[in-house]
SERO-4910 file (N, C-alpha, C, O; in steps of 0.05 Angstrom, whole numbers):
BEGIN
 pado doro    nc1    nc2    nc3   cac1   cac2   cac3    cc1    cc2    cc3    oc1    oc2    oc3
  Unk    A   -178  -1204    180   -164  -1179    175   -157  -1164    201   -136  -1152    204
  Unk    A   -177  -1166    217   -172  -1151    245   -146  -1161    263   -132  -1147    278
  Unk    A   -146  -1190    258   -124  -1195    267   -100  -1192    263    -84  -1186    281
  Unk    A    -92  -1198    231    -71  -1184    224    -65  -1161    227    -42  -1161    237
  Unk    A    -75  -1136    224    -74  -1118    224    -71  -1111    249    -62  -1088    248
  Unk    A    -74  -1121    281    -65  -1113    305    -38  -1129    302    -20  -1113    304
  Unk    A    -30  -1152    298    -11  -1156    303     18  -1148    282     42  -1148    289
  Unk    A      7  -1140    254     21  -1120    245     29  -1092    266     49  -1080    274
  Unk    A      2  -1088    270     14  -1063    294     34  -1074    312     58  -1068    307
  Unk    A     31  -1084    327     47  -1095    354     73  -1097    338     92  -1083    344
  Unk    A     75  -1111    320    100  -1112    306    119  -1093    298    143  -1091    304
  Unk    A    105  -1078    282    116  -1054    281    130  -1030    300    149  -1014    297
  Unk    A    111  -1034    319    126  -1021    345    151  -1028    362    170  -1015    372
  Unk    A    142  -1062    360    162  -1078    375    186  -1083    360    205  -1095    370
  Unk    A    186  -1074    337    215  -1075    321    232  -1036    315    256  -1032    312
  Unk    A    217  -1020    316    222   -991    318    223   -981    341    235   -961    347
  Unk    A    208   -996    360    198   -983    389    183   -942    385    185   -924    401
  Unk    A    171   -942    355    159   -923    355    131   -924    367    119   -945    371
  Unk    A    121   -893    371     89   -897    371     74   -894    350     73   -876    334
  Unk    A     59   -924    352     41   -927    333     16   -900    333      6   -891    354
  Unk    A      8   -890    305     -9   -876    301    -29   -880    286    -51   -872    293
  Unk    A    -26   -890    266    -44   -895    241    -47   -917    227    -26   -929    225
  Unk    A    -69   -929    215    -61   -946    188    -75   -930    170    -99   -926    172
  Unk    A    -57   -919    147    -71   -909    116    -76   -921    102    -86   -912     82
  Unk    A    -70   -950    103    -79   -962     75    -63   -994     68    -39   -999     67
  Unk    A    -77  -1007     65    -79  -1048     65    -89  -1049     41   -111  -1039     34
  Unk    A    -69  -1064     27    -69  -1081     -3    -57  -1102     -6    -36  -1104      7
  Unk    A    -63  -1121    -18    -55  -1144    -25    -29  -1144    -48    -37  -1144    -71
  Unk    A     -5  -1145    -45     15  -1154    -59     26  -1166    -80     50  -1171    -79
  Unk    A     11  -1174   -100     12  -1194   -116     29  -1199   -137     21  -1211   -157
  Unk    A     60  -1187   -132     90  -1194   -136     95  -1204   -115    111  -1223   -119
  Unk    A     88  -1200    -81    107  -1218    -67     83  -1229    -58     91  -1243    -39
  Unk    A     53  -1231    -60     42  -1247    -43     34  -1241     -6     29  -1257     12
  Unk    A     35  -1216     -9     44  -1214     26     20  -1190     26     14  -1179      4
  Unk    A      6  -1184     49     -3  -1155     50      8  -1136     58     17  -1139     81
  Unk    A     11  -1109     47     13  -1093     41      5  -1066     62    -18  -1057     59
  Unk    A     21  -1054     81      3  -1044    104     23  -1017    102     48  -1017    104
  Unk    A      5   -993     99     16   -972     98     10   -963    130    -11   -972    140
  Unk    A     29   -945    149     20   -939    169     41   -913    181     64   -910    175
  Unk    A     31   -902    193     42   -883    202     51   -881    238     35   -886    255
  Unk    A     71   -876    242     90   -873    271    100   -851    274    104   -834    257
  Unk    A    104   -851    299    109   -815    308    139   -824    315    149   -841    330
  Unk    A    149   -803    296    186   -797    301    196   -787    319    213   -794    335
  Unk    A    178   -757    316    198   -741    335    168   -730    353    157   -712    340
  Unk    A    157   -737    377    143   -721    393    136   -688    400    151   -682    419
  Unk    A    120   -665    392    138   -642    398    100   -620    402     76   -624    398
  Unk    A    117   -601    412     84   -587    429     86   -559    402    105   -548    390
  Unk    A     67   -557    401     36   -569    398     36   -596    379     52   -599    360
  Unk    A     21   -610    385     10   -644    371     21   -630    344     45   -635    341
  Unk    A     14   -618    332      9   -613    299     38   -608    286     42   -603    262
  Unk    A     57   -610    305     85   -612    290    102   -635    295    126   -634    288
  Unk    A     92   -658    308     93   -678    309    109   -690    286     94   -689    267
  Unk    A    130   -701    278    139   -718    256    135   -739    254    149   -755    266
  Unk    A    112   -748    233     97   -775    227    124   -781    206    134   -767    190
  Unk    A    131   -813    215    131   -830    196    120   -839    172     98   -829    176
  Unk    A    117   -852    147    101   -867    138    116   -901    133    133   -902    115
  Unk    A    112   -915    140    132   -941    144    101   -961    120     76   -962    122
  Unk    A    126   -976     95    114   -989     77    113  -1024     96    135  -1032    102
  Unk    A     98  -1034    100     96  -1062    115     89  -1084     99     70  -1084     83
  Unk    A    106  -1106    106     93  -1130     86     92  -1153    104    109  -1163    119
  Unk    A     73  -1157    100     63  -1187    121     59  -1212    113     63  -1216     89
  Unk    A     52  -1232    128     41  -1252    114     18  -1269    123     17  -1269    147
  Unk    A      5  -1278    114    -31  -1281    131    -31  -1286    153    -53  -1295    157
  Unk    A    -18  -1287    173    -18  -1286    196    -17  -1261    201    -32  -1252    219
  Unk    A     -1  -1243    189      3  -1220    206     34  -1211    213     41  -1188    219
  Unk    A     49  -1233    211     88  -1233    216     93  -1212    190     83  -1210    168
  Unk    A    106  -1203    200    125  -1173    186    147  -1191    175    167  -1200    187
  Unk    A    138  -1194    149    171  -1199    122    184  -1174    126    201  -1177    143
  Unk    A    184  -1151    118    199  -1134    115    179  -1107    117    154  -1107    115
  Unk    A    197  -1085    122    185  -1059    126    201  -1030    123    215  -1026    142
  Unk    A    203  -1014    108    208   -991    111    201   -969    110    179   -967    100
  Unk    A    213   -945    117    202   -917    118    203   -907     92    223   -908     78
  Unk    A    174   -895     82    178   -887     54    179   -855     56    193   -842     41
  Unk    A    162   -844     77    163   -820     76    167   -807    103    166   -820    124
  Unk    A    171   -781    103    154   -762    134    144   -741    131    147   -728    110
  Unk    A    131   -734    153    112   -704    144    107   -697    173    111   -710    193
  Unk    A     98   -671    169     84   -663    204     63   -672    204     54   -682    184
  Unk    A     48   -670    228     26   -681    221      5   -659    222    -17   -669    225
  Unk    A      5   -638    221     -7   -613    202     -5   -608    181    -20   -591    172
  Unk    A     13   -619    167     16   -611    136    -13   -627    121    -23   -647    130
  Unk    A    -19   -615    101    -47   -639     84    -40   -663     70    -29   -657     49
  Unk    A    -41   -686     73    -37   -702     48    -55   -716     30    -74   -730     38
  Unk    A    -50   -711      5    -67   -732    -12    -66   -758    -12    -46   -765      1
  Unk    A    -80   -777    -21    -77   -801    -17    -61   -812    -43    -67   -835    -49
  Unk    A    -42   -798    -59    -26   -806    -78     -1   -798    -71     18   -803    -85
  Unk    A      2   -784    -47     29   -774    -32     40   -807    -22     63   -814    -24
  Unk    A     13   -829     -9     25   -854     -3     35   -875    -29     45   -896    -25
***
């Protein structure tokens, strides 16, 4: 898991060229078979930290770790609260 999960990262960056920030949340797929990697990237940089515009980018992998497909589902500051049903 540790592995995929870094190289999901690296991936993710190396195809957005965003900064990686987060992972919220890894599930198993079982319509496409792939895992499932919720994660968060910083959009827009901005002072103070806490207005920062996080991404939330939906990721799908495959046991290695290679990125099938990925998109942005949401954004938020990253002061605002979220629940974990907002992902």
């Amino acid at each position: 898991m540790k592995l995929l999960l870094e190289r999901v990262k690296k991936g993710i960056v190396d195809l957005t060229s965003l900064k990686f920030n987060t992972i919220v949340e890894v599930s198993m797929d079982d319509e496409t078979h792939t895992h499932r990697v919720l994660c968060e990237l910083v959009e827009r940089k901005a002072i103070p930290d806490s207005m920062d515009l996080l991404g939330v980018y939906e990721i799908h992998a495959d046991d290695s770790g290679f990125i099938q497909t990925f998109k942005r589902v949401s954004m938020r500051k990253r002061g605002d609260a979220v629940s974990a049903s907002e992902y």
